[in-house]
N, C-alpha and C positions, 0 to 999 in steps of 0.2 A: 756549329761552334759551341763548343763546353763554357758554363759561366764563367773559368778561370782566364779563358782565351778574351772573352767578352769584357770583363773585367781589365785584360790589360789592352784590350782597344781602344777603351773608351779611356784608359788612362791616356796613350798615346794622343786621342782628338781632346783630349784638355788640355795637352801641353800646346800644341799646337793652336788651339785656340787661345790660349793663356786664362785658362779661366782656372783662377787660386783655388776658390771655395769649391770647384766639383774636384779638382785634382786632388784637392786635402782631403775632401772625404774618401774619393777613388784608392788613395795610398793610405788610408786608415783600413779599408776595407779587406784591400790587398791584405797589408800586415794580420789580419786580424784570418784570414782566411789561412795564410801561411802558418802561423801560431797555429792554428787548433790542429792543420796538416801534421805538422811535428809533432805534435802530441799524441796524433793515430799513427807516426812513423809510416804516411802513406799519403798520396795525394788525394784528396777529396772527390768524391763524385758529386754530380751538381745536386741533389739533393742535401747534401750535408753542407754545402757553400749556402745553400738560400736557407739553411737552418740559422749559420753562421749570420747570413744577414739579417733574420728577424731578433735574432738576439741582439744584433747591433741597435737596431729602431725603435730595439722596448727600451734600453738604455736610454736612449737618447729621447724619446717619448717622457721615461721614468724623471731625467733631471728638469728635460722642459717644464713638465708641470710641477716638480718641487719647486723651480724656481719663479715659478709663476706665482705660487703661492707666500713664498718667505718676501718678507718687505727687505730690499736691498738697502746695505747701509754703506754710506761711502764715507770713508775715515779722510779727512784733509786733514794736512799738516795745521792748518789753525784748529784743529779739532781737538787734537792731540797735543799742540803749546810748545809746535817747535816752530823756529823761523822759516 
């Protein structure tokens, strides 16, 4: 079984289990493996898919620790002087 096969199994046993958060990432991954396909005007071989995905994890690696670091500010409407 090729990762793209594998990829949409697992999307099928998310739905099925109902479980949101691996299904969002599952069809984030998908999309994201589709995209760079079209862009080689060719389906991926599984090497070029787990390229795909380590590019995904530095991403998401890359904002986690930005946002670990910036002190989050949350704007309420009494902050800002509306009712």
């Amino acid at each position: 079984m090729g990762m793209n096969e594998k990829i949409a199994a697992d999307i099928t046993a998310a739905m099925k289990a109902k479980d949101a958060g691996r299904l969002s990432a599952l069809r984030m991954l998908k999309a994201a493996v589709m995209n760079k396909g079209v862009e080689k005007n060719r389906d991926l071989d599984d090497a070029e898919v787990l390229q795909v995905v380590a590019s995904l994890v530095k991403q998401r690696r890359f904002t986690a620790s930005a946002l670990a670091l910036e002190p989050v500010t949350v704007i309420t409407s009494a902050a800002i002087g509306t009712p």
